[in-house]
C-alpha positions in Angstrom: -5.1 -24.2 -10.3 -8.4 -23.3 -8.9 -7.0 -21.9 -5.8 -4.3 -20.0 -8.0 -6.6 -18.4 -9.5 -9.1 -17.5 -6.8 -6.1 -16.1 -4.8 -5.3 -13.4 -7.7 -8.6 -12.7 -8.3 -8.2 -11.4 -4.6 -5.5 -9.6 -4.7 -6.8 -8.1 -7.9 -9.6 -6.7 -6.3 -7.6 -4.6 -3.9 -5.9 -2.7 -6.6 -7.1 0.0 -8.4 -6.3 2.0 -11.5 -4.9 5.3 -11.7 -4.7 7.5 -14.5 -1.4 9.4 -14.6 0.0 11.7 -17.1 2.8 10.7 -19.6 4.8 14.3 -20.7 6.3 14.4 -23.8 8.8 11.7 -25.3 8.4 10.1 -22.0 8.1 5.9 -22.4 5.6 4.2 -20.6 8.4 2.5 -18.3 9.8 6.5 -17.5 6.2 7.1 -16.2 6.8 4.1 -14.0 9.6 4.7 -12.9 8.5 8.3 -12.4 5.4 7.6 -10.2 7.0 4.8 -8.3 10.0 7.4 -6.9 7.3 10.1 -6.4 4.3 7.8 -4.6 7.4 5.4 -3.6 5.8 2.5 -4.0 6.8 -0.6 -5.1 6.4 -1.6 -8.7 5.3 -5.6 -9.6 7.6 -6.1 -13.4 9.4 -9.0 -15.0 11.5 -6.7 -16.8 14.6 -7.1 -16.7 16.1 -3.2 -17.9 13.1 -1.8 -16.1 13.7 -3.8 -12.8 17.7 -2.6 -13.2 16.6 1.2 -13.4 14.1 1.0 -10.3 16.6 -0.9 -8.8 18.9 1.8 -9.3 16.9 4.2 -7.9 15.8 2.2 -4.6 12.2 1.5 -5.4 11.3 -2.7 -4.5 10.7 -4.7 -7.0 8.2 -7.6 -7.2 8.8 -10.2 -10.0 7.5 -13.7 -10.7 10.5 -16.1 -10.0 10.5 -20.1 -11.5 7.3 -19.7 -12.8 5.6 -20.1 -9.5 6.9 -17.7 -6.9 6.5 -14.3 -6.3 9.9 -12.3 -4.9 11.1 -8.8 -3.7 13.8 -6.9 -4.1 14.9 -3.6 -3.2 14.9 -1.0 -0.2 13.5 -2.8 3.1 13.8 -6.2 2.0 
């Protein structure tokens, strides 16, 4: 577990937080789904109706699989 958590603390460190603007009667999963087509990156989400619409739109998904694994789908996978 130690590991675990030494690993994410890694890979937490090499993100960073960005401030972006939400418009009006926008939800917090259209501004994802926004900036991830716009910066097209891929977005890290266990949820389900959000990873459908990025899916829709071609942006790779990351998502935590059997409690344990990390997996990607989407456009170059």
């Amino acid at each position: 577990m130690r590991k675990r958590a030494c690993l994410a603390l890694e890979l937490a460190e090499k993100c960073r937080v960005v401030d972006v603007e939400q418009y009006d009667e926008e939800t917090p999963d259209d501004v994802i789904v926004r900036v991830a087509a716009e910066w097209k990156c891929p977005v890290a989400t266990n949820d389900r109706m959000l990873r459908r619409r990025l899916r829709n739109i071609s942006v790779p998904v990351i998502y935590l699989r059997q409690k344990s694994r990390l997996e990607m789908e989407g456009e170059g996978h």
